[in-house]
C-alpha positions in Angstrom: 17.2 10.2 5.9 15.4 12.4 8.3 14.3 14.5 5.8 12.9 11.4 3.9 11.0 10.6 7.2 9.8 14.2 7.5 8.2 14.4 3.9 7.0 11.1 4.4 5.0 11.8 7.8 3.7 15.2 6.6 2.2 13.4 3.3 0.6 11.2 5.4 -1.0 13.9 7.2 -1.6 16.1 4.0 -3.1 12.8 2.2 -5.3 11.0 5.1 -7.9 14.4 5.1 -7.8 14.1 1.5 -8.9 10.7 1.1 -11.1 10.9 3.5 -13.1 13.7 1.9 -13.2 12.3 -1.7 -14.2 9.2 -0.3 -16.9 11.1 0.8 -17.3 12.9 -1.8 -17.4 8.8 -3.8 -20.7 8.0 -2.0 -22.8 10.7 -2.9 -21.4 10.7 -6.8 -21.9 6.8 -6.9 -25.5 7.7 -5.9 -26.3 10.3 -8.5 -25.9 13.1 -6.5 -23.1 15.6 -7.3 -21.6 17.4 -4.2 -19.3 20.2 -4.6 -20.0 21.2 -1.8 -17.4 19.4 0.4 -15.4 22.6 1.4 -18.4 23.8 2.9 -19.3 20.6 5.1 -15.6 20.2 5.6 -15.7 23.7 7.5 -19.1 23.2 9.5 -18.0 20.0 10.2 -14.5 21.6 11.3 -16.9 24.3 13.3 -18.8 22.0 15.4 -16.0 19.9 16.9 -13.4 22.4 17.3 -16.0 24.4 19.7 -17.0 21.7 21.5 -13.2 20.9 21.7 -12.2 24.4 23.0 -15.5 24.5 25.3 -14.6 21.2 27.0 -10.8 20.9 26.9 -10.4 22.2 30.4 -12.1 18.8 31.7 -10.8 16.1 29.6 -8.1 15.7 26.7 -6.2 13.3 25.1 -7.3 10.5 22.5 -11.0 10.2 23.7 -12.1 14.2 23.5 -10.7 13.4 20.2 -13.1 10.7 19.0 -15.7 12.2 20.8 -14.9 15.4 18.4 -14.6 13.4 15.0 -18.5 11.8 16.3 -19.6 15.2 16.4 -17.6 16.3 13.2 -19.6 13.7 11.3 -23.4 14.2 12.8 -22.9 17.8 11.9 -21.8 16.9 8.5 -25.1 14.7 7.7 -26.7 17.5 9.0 -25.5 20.5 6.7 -25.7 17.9 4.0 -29.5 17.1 3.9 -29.6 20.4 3.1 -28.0 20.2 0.1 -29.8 16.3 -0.1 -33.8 18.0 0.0 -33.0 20.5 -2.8 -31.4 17.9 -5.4 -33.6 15.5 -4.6 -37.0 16.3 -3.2 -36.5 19.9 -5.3 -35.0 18.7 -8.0 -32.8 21.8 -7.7 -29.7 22.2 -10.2 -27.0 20.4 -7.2 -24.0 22.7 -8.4 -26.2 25.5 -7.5 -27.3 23.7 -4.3 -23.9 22.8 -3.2 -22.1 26.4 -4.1 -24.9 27.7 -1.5 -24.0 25.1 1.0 -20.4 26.4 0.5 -20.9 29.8 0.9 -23.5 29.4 4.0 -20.8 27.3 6.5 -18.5 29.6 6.5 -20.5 32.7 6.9 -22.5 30.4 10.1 -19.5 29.6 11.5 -17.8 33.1 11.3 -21.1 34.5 13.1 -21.7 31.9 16.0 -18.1 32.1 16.8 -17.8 36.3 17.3 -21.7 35.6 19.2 -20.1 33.6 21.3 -16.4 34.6 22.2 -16.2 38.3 20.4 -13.5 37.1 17.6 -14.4 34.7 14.8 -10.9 32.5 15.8 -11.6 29.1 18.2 -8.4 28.1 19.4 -7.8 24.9 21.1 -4.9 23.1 22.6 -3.4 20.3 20.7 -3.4 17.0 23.0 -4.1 14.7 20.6 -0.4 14.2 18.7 1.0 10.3 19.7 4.5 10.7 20.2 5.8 7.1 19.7 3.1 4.4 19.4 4.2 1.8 21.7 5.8 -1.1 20.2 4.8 -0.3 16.9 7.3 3.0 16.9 10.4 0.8 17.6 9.9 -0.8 14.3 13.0 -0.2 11.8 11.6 2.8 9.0 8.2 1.8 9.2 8.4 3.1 12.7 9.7 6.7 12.5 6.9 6.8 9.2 3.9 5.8 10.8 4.1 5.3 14.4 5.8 8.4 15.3 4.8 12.0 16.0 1.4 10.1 14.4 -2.7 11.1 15.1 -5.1 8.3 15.1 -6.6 10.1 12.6 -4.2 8.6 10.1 -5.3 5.4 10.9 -8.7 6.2 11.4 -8.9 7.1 7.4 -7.0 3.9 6.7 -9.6 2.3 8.0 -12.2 4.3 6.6 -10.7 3.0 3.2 -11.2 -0.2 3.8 -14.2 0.0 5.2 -15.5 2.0 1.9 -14.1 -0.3 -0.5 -15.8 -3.5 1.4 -18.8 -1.4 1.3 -19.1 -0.3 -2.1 -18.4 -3.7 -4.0 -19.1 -6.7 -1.5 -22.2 -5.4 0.1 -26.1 -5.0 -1.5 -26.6 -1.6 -0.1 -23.2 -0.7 -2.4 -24.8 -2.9 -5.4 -27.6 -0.4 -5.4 -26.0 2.5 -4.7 -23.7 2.4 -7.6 -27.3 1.4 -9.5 -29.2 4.9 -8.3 -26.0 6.6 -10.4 -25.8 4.7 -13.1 -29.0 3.7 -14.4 -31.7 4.8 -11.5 -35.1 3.9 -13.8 -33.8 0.6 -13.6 -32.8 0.5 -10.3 -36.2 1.7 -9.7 -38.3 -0.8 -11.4 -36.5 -3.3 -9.6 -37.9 -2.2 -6.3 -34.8 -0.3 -5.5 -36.4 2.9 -3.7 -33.9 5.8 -5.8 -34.8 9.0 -3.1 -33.4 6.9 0.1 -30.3 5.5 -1.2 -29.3 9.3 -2.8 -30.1 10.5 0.4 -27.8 7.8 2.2 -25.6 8.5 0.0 -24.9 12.3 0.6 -25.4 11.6 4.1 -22.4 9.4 4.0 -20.5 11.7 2.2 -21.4 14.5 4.7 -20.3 12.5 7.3 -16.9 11.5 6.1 -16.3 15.7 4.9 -17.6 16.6 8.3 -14.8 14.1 9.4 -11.8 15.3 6.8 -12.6 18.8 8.0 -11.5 18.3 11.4 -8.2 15.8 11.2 -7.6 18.4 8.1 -7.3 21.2 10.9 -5.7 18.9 14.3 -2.4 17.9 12.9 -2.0 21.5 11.3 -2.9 24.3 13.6 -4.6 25.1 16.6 -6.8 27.3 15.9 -9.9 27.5 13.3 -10.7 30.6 11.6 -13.6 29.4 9.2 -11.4 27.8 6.5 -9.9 24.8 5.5 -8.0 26.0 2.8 -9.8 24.9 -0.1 -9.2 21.4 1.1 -12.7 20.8 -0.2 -12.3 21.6 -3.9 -9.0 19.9 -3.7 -11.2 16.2 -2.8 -12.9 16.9 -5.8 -10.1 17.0 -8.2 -8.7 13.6 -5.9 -12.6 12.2 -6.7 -12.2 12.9 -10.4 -8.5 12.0 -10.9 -9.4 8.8 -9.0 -12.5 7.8 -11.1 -14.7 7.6 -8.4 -12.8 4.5 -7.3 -11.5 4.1 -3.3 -7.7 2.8 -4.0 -7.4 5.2 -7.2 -8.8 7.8 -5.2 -5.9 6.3 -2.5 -3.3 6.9 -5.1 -4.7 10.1 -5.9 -4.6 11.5 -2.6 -1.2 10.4 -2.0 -0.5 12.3 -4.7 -1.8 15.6 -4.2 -0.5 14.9 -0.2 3.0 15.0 -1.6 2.1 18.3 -3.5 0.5 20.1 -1.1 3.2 19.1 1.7 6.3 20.7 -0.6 4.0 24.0 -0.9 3.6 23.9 2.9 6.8 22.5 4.3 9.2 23.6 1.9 11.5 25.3 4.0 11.9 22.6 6.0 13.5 20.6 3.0 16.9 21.5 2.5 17.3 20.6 -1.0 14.0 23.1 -2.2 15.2 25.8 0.3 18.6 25.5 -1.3 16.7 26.2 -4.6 16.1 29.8 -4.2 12.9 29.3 -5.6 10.2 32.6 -4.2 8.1 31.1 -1.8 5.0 31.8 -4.1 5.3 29.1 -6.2 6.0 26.6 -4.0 2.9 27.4 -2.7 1.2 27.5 -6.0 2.1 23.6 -6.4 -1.1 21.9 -5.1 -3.1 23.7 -7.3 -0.9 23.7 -10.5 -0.6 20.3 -9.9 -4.6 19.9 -10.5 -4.9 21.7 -13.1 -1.7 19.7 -14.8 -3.2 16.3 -14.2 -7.1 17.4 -14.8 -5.7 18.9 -17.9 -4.5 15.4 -19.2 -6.8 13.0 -17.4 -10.1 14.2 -18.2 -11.2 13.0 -21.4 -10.5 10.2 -19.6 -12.7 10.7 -16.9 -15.8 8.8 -16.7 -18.4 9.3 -14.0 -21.4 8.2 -13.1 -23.8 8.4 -15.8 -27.0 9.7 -13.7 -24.6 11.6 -11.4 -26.3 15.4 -11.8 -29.0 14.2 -13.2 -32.7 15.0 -10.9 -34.1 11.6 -10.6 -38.3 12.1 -11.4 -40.2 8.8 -10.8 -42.6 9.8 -13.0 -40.8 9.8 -16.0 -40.0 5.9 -15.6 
C-alpha cells in the first residue's frame, strides 16, 4: 500500500506542473494565438525565481519566500511572453517561428546571467518549502498520506488554478470573447470586441501560468536549476492537444502523462518494475512514447481553435 501512496504522490507532483502549463498554454490557443513556446517561458520563468530564491534564502524561508517566488515566476513569464505577443500580433510574424525563438532565447539568457553572476550556469537553492503533514488534514484515512503528506502548496495552488480557469473561461464575458478572438475574430470584431487586446491577454495569461509551471516543475524535484525543465514545455503541449483545449480534459490529460512521466522517473523505487529487469532506458522513454502513442490515435480527432495561428489583420474585415 505504500507503494500505491508513493506513485500516487509523485503523480501528483509530475501532473500539477503539467496542468498548470497547458492551462496556460489553453488561454493563448483559445485567443488565436498559438504558443509553443512554453518550454521556453517555463525556463525563464524557472530562472527568475529560483535566483531571487537562492539570493534571498539566507533571510527568510519557508511557505512565504515561496509565494513570493511563484509572484515573480509569473511577472517574468508575462514578460518573456509579449515578446512572443508583439511579433504574432502587431508583426503578424509566423507564431511557430516566434515561439521556437522564444525557446531557444531563455535558455541561452539564463545560462549567461547565471555564469555573469556566480561563475557556473547552476543556481542551487535549499528546499524549505516541502509540508511534511498538513495539520489535520494529514490524519485523514488515505486521502491523508495522498494529499496532505510530504505535499507543496503548489499542488493545491494548481488545483485552484483549475478552477479558477474553468470559471473563467465559460461563466465570465472576458472568457465569452476570448474563445470569440479564436474562433471567429472578424466577428468578434464587428461586434466591438477589440481582437489585438484580448490575444494579448491571452498570451499574457498563458505566460504567466508557464512562468508558474516552470518553477513548482523544478521545487518538488531538485534543488538546483541548470537552464532546463526537461522538455516539460513540449510535454503541455501534447496535454493541450490531447485535452482539446478544454480545463478538466486537459485535467485528465495531465494526470495521465503525470503517471507516465513518474514510472520513467521513479521506477526504481517501484518494486514490481525494478523486479522487471527492464534497461533503465525505456522506462525513461515512457513519457514521450506515450505522446506519440496517444497523439498518434487522437489527432484526427483533435479540433482547435479555428483562428488559432492565424494573424488577425483588421483590415481585411
Amino acid at each position: 500500500m505504500s507503494t500505491v501512496f508513493f506513485v500516487l504522490r509523485q503523480t501528483s507532483t509530475y501532473s500539477i506542473p503539467l496542468l498548470v502549463v497547458a492551462l496556460g498554454g489553453m488561454f493563448s490557443e483559445r485567443s488565436g494565438v498559438v504558443n509553443i513556446a512554453l518550454e521556453g517561458i517555463m525556463v525563464f520563468g524557472a530562472f527568475t525565481s529560483i535566483l531571487f530564491i537562492n539570493a534571498v534564502q539566507d533571510t527568510m524561508s519557508g511557505q512565504l519566500l515561496l509565494l513570493l517566488a511563484i509572484l515573480i515566476a509569473g511577472i517574468s513569464g508575462i514578460l518573456i511572453s509579449l515578446l512572443h505577443a508583439y511579433a504574432a500580433i502587431n508583426m503578424k510574424a509566423n507564431q511557430v517561428i516566434s515561439g521556437t525563438a522564444v525557446n531557444m532565447l531563455t535558455p541561452a539568457v539564463a545560462v549567461y546571467v547565471a555564469r555573469m553572476l556566480q561563475d557556473v550556469q547552476q543556481i542551487n537553492f535549499n528546499n524549505t518549502f516541502r509540508i511534511p503533514s498538513v495539520p489535520l488534514l494529514g490524519k485523514i484515512p488515505v486521502l491523508g498520506d495522498i494529499f496532505f503528506k510530504d505535499a507543496y502548496i503548489t499542488t493545491y495552488l494548481g488545483i485552484l488554478i483549475l478552477i479558477i480557469s474553468t470559471i473563467v473561461m465559460y461563466k465570465t464575458r472576458f472568457g465569452l470573447r476570448l474563445r470569440a478572438c479564436g474562433e471567429h475574430p472578424h466577428a468578434a470584431d464587428s461586434v466591438g470586441i477589440n481582437v489585438y487586446k484580448i490575444r494579448y491577454a491571452g498570451v499574457a495569461i498563458s505566460g504567466f501560468l508557464a512562468g508558474i509551471g516552470g518553477l513548482i516543475f523544478v521545487i518538488p524535484t531538485t534543488t538546483n536549476f541548470n537552464a532546463t525543465v526537461a522538455g516539460y514545455g513540449f510535454l503541455a503541449l501534447a496535454v493541450l492537444i490531447f485535452g482539446q483545449w478544454k480545463p478538466l480534459r486537459i485535467l485528465y490529460a495531465s494526470l495521465f502523462f503525470g503517471l507516465m512521466k513518474t514510472i520513467a522517473s521513479t521506477y526504481s523505487s517501484i518494486p514490481f518494475l525494478l523486479d522487471l529487469g527492464i534497461p533503465s532506458n525505456f522506462f525513461k522513454m515512457v513519457p514521450f512514447v506515450a505522446t506519440l502513442v496517444v497523439l498518434a490515435f487522437t489527432s484526427k480527432k483533435s479540433q482547435g481553435p479555428k483562428a488559432s495561428g492565424i494573424p488577425y489583420d483588421k483590415s481585411l474585415r
